[in-house]
C-alpha atoms as one frame of an Amber mdcrd trajectory, in Angstrom:
protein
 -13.653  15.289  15.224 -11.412  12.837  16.691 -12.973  10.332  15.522 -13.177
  11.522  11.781 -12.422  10.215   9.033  -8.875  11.956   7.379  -9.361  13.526
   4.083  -6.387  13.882   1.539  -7.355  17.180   0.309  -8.921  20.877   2.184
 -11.481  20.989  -0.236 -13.187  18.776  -2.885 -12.487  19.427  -6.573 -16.686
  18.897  -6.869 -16.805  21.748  -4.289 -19.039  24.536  -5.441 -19.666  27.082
  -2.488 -22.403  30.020  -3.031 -24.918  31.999  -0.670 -27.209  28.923  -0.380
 -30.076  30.746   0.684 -32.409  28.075   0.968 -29.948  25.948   3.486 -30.447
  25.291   6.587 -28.810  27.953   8.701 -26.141  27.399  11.347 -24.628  29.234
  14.697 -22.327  32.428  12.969 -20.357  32.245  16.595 -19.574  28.215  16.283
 -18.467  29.302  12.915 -16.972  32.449  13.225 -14.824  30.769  15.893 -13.927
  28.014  13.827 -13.042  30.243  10.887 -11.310  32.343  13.278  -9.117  29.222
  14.083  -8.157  28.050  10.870  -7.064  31.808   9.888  -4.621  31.328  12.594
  -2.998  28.192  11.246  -2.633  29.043   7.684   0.373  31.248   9.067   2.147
  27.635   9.743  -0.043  25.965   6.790  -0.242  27.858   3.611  -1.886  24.860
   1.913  -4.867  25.370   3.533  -5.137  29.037   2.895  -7.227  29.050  -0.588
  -9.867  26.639   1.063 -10.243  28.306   4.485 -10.750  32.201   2.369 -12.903
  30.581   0.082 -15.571  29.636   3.369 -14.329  32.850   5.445 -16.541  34.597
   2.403 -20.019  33.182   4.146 -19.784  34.274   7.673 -22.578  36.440   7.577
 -24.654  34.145   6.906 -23.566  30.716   7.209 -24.948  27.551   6.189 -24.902
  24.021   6.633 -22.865  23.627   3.191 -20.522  26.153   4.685 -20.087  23.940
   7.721 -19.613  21.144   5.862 -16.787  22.715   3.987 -15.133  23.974   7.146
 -14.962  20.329   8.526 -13.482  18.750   5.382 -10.244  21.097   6.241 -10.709
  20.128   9.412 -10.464  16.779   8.286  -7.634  17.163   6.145  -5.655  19.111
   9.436  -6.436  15.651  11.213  -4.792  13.862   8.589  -1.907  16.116   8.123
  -0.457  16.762  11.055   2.780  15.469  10.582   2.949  17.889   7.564   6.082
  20.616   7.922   6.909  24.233   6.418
């Protein structure tokens, strides 16, 4: 992710997240974890708090749309850091 691209917002306004059931399906730990993380930060970040519940909601059964999702905020942390309370 370093080497990512910044995005200006946690998640798209075109962003429509559901089960996905026919997606490909991806490792619940690497995901879990990753959730996990970003729970953590939206104590300091409330801005990203909407975006990160919204994909905390698939981590039963996650999928590569979920993952996708995950990284934009991840993407948007990268290009935010600088960002106070």
């Amino acid at each position: 992710m370093d080497t990512c691209k910044e995005a200006s917002t946690p998640m798209g306004t075109s962003c429509y997240l559901d089960k996905d059931e026919s997606g490909k399906g991806v490792n619940e730990t690497m995901f879990r974890g990753m959730i996990g993380s970003l729970l953590y930060l939206t104590a300091s970040r409330p801005d990203i708090m909407q975006s990160v519940c919204v994909c905390a909601r698939y981590q039963a059964n996650p999928k590569e749309s979920h993952l996708t999702a995950v990284k934009r905020i991840l993407k948007y942390l990268k290009g935010t850091s600088s960002f106070g309370l």
